[in-house]
C-alpha positions in Angstrom: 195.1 126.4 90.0 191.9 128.7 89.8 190.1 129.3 93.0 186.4 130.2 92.5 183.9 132.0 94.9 180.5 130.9 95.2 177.6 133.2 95.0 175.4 133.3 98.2 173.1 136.9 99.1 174.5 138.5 96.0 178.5 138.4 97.4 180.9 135.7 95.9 182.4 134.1 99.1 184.6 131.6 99.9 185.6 129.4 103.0 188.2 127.8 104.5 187.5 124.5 102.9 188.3 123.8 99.1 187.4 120.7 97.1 189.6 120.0 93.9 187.9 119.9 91.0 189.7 117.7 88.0 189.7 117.4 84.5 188.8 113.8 83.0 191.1 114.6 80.0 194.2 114.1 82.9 193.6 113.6 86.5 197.0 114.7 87.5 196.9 118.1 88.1 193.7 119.6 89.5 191.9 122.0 87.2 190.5 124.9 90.1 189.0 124.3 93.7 185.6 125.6 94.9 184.6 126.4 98.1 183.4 123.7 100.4 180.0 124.8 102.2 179.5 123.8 105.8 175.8 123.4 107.0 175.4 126.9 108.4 176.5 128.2 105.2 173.4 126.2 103.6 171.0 127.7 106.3 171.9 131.0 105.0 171.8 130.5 101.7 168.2 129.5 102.4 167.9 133.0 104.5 169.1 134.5 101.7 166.6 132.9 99.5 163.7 133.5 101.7 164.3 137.5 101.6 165.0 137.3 97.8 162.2 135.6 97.6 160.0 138.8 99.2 161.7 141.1 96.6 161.5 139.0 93.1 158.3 137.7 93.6 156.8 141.6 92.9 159.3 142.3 90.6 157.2 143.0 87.4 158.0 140.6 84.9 159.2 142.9 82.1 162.1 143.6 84.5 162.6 139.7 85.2 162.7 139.4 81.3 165.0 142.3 81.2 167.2 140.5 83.7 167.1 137.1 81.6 167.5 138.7 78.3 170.7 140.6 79.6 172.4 137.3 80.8 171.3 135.6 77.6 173.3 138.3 75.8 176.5 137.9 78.3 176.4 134.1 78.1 176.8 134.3 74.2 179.6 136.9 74.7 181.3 134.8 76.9 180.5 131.2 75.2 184.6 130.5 74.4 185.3 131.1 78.1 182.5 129.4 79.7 182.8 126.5 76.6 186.1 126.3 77.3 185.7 125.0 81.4 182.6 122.9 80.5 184.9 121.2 78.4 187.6 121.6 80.9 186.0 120.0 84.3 183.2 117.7 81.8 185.7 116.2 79.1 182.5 116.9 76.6 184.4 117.5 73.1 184.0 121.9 71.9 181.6 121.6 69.7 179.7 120.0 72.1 180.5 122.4 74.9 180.3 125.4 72.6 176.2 123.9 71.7 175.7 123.9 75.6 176.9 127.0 76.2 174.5 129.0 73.5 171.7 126.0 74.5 171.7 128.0 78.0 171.3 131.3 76.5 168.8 130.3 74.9 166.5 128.8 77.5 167.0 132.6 79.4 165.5 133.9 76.1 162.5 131.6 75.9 161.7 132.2 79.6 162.2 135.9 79.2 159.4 135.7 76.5 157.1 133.8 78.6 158.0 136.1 82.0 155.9 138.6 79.4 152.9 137.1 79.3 150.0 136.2 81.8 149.8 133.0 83.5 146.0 132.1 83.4 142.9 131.8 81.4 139.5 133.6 81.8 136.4 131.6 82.7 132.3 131.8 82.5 130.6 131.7 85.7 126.7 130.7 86.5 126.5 134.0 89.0 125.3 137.1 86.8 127.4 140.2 86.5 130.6 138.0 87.5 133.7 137.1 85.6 136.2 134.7 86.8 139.9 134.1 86.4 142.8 132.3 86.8 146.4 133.4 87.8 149.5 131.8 88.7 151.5 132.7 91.2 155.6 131.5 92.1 155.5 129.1 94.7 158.5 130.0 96.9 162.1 128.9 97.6 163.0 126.0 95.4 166.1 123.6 95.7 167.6 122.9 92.3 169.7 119.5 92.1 171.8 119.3 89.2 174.4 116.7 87.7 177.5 116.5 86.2 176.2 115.2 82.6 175.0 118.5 81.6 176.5 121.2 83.8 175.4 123.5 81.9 172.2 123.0 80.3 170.5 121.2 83.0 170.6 124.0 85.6 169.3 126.7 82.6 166.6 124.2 82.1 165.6 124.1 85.7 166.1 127.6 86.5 165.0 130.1 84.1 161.4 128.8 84.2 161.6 128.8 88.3 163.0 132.3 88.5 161.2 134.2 85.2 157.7 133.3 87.7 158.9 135.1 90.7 160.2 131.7 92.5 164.2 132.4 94.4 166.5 129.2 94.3 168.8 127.5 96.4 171.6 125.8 93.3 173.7 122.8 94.3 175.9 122.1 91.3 177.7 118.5 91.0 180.5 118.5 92.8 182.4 117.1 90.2 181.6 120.0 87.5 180.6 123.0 89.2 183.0 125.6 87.0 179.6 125.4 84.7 177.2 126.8 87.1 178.8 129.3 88.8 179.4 130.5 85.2 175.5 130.4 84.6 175.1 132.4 88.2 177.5 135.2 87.2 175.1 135.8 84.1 172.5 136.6 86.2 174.3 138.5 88.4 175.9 140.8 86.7 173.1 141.6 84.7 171.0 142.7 87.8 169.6 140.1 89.2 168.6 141.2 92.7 170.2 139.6 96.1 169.3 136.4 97.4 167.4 135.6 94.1 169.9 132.6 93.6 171.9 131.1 95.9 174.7 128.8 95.1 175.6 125.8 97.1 179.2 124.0 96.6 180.3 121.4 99.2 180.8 117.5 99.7 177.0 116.1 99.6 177.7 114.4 102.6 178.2 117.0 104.6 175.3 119.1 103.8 172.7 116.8 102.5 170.7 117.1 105.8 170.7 121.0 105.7 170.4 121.0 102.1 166.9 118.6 102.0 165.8 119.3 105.7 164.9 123.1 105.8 161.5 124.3 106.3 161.1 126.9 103.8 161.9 124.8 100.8 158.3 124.2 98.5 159.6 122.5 95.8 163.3 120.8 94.8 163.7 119.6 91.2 166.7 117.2 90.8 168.4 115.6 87.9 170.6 111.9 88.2 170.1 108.9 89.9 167.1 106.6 90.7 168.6 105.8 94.0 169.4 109.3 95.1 166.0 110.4 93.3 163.9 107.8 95.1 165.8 108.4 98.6 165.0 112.2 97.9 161.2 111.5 97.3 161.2 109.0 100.7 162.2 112.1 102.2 160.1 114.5 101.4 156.7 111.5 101.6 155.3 113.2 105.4 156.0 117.0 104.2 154.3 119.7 101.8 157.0 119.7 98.6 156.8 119.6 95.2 159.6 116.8 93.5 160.3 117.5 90.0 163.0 113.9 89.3 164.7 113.7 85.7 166.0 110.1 86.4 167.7 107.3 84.7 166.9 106.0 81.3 167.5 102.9 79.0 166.7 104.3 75.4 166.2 102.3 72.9 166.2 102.8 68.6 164.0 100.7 66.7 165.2 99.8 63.2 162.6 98.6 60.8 163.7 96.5 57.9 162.3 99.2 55.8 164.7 101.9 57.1 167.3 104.0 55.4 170.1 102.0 57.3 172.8 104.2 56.5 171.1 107.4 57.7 170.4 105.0 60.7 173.4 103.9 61.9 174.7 107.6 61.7 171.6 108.8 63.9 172.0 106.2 66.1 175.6 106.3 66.5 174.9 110.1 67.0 172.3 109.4 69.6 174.7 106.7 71.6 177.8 108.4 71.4 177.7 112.2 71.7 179.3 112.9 75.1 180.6 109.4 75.3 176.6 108.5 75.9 176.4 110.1 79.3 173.1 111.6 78.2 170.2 110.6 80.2 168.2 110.6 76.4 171.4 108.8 75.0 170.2 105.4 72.6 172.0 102.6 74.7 169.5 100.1 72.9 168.8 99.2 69.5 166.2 97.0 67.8 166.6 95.7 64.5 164.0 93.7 62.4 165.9 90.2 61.2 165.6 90.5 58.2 168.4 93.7 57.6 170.0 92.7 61.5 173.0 92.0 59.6 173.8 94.6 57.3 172.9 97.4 60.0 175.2 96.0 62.4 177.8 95.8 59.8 177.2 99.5 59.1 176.9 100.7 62.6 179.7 99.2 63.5 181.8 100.9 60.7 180.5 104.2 62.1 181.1 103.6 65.8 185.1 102.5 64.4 185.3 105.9 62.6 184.8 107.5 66.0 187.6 109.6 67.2 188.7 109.2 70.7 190.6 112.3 72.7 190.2 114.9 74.8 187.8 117.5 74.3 190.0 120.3 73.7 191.4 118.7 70.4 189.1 119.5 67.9 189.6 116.7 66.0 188.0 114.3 68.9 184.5 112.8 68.4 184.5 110.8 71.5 185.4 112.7 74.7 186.4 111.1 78.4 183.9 110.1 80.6 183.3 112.6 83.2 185.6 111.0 86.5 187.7 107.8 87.1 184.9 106.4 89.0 182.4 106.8 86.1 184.4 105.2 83.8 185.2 102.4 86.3 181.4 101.9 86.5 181.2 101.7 82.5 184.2 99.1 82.7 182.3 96.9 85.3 179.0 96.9 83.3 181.2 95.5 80.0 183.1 92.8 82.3 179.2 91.5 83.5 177.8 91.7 80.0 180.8 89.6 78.9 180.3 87.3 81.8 176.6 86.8 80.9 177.6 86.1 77.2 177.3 89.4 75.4 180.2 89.7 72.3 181.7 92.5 71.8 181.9 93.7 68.2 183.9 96.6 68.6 185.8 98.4 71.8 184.7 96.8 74.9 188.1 98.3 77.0 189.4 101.2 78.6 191.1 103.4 76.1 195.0 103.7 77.4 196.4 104.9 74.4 199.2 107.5 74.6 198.4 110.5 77.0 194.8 109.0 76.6 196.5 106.4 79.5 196.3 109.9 82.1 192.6 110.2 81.7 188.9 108.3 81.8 188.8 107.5 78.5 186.7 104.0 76.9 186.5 102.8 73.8 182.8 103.3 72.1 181.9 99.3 72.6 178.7 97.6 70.1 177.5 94.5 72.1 175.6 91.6 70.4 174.3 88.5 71.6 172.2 90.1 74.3 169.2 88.9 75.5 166.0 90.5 77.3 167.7 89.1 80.6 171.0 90.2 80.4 171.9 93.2 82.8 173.3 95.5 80.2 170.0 95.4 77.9 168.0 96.6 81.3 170.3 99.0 83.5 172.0 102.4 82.8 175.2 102.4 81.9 175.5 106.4 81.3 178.7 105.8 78.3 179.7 104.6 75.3 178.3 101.3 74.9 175.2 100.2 72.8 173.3 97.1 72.7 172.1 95.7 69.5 169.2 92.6 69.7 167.1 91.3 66.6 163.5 90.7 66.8 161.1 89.2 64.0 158.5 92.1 63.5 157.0 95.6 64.5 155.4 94.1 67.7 158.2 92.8 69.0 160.1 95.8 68.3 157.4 98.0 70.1 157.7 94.7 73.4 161.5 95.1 73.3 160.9 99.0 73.9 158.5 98.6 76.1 159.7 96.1 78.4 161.9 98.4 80.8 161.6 100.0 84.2 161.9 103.5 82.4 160.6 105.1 79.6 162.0 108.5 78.9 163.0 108.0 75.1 162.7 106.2 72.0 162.9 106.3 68.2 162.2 104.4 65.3 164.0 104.4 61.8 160.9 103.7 59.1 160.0 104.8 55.9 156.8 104.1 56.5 154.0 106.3 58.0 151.6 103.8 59.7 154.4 102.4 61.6 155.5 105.9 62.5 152.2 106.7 63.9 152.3 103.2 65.5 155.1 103.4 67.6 154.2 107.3 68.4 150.8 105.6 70.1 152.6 102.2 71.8 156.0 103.1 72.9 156.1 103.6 76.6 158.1 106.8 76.4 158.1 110.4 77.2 159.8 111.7 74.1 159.0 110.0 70.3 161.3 110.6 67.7 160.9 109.2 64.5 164.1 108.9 62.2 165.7 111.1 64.5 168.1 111.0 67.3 166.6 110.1 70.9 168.6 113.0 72.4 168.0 116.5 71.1 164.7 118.3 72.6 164.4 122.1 72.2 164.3 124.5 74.9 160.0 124.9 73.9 158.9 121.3 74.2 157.8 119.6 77.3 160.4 116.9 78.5 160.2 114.4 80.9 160.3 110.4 81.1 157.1 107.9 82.3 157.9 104.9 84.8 160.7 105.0 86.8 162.4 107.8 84.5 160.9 110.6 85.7 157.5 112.3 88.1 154.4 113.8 87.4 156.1 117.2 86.6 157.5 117.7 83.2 160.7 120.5 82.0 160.9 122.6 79.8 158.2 124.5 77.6 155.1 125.9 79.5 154.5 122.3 80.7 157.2 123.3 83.4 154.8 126.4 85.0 152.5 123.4 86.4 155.7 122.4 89.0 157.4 126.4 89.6 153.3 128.1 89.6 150.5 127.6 92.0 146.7 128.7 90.4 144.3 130.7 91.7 141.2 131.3 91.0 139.7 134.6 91.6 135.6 135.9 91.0 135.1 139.4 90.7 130.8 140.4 91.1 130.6 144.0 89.0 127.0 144.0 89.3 124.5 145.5 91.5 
């Protein structure tokens, strides 16, 4: 068993402490163990970030994008490696892993192109012989929150575009797939990244929340997961100065139209659900068919979701990888059992996945429900796996209610061949992210994501949407005149 270093001031250290980290494939033999972080090793990782902070914020950009475009170039030269333990402590299948791994790379590119340019616009003013301008400016130590979904993507997302604008970071990984990270951290290391620039945290929540939320110098802290932990972050922060940036839950939904290609359909949508055993936060976990072609989607979905290939995701054959730890897929397991209760019928899987060597692991079968109603707990809450939801509904409003009637709204899609209804549901769905005959899942490292209701705050990722959470403005009036 591997045991990993964490990076902290620009040393990999270690402690006395190690949590086990395990592979959802088979539980029995732990895969590596990380450090476990003590609270004083938190308040130094912030000291650390507060002196980084004093170097990289005058840094010029060219050599942040230097920096970005160097670790960009020794993620891809490293992608079977780093591919290899996302799939190793996630489950995720390799193509899958193999797609993160470059994904990352990529968002270190984009920002290292936008670290080029200047942050601000130039403005009239009613004084004569003065011009005005605005610049932005990094903010300061930020705390970046990520989860074990995407432990790979997620904390590329978050920081490239807080670290190409001169902002240091404090990283807490998931504890349960931190291999990811600390492979994204040694990118940026060993392609220069200056001391105390990024920080990362590994330890048991529990024991380092209150260092980890409480300390003074943090601006800003963007997290990815729960509502509940989410919302308890926000209470937290209500009576002090600091940016939240929350990518919460989600309960997507596809809209099929009765004038839809329903083939291409049920593959997009089966797509959508199923990729990483649905433990996307963008994942389809809802779908919404006109009456009149109810039947002969189902039929067709559920002939896709069958041809799904369960197994680890080290067999390259597997189209349906684990779930990500035996307490996630327990959770999947009890949200079947209570749709069942409330009179859902399951048209395909609905169990655990025992099967062979399968029996070692967190595997479930990719489960259709039917018979659900608006009520029933499955249709509202998120279930993060491989389970899908399919009601009928008589016409386009409906559709666009059905959609619409959830506590979150982060994305949606509709199957039409027809443009006015495309342009329709663009305008009514409650949603962050549209997609039309497309999957729900699937936004480029360019365009602004981010959920509206209870999926998500004020602050949006990715793109240049993102430099309104990691920038501040200011506005600055220069008189040249006599």
């Amino acid at each position: 068993m591997r045991s990993l270093e964490t990076l902290s001031g620009g040393e990999w250290v270690a402690t006395g402490e190690w949590i086990e980290v395990q592979n959802p494939a088979d539980v029995r033999t732990p895969l590596a163990r990380i450090p476990a972080l003590a609270a004083k090793d938190v308040t130094r990782a912030y000291d650390h970030a507060e002196r980084g902070f004093a170097v990289w914020k005058r840094t010029s950009p060219f050599e942040r994008a230097r920096v970005f475009t160097e670790a960009a170039r020794l993620i891809r030269e490293r992608v079977d490696e780093i591919a290899a333990d996302v799939t190793a402590e996630n489950g995720k299948t390799g193509a899958e892993a193999r797609g993160e791994t470059l994904k990352a790379a990529d968002f270190l590119d984009y920002y290292a192109g936008l670290a080029r340019q200047g942050y601000g616009t130039l403005l009239h003013d009613a004084r004569p012989n003065t011009r005005v301008h605005t610049q932005r400016e990094p903010i300061g130590v930020i705390l970046v929150i990520s989860p074990w979904n995407d432990p790979l993507i997620t904390p590329a997302r978050k920081l490239a575009p807080l670290l190409a604008t001169g902002n240091a970071a404090v990283f807490k990984p998931a504890t349960e797939t931190p291999l990811s990270g600390l492979h994204f951290a040694r990118a940026l290391h060993d392609a220069g990244l200056p001391a105390g620039v990024l920080n990362v945290v590994t330890g048991r929540t529990a024991e380092i929340e209150e260092a980890l939320l409480d300390d003074p110098r943090i601006v800003g802290i963007t997290f990815t997961g729960s509502n509940e932990v989410g919302n308890r972050i926000r209470r937290r922060l209500a009576d002090r100065n600091v940016r939240f940036q929350g990518e919460l839950g989600g309960k997507n939904a596809s809209v099929v139209l009765k004038d839809a290609d329903l083939p291409f359909a049920a593959k997009t949508v089966v797509a959508a659900s199923f990729g990483q055993a649905g433990q996307r936060c963008t994942a389809t976990s809802r779908v919404v068919v006109e009456r009149p072609v109810y039947d002969e989607f189902t039929r067709l979905l559920v002939a896709e979701v069958e041809a799904l290939k369960v197994g680890p995701g080290s067999d390259p054959a597997t189209t349906l990888c684990p779930l990500s730890s035996p307490k996630q897929r327990d959770s999947v397991l009890a949200h079947l059992a209570g749709a069942v209760e409330q009179g859902a019928t399951v048209l395909t899987g609905g169990s655990a996945d025992t099967e062979g060597d399968r029996a070692h692991g967190c595997f479930v079968q990719p489960t259709v429900l039917a018979d659900v109603t608006a009520e029933t707990a499955i249709w509202r809450e998120e279930v993060f796996g491989p389970v899908l939801a399919v009601r009928a509904v008589d016409d386009f409003g409906q559709a666009v209610e059905a959609v619409n009637d959830s506590d979150f709204g982060l994305a949606a899609a509709v199957f039409t061949r027809d443009l006015a209804s495309a342009y329709r549901f663009a305008d009514e769905a409650e949603c962050g992210q549209i997609a039309v005959n497309a999957t729900t899942p699937g936004w480029d490292v360019h365009l602004p994501f981010g959920g509206f209701h209870d999926s998500g705050t004020g602050y949006k990722e990715q793109g240049d949407e993102v430099l309104r959470f990691s920038t501040r403005v200011k506005t600055v009036a220069i008189h040249f005149g006599a």
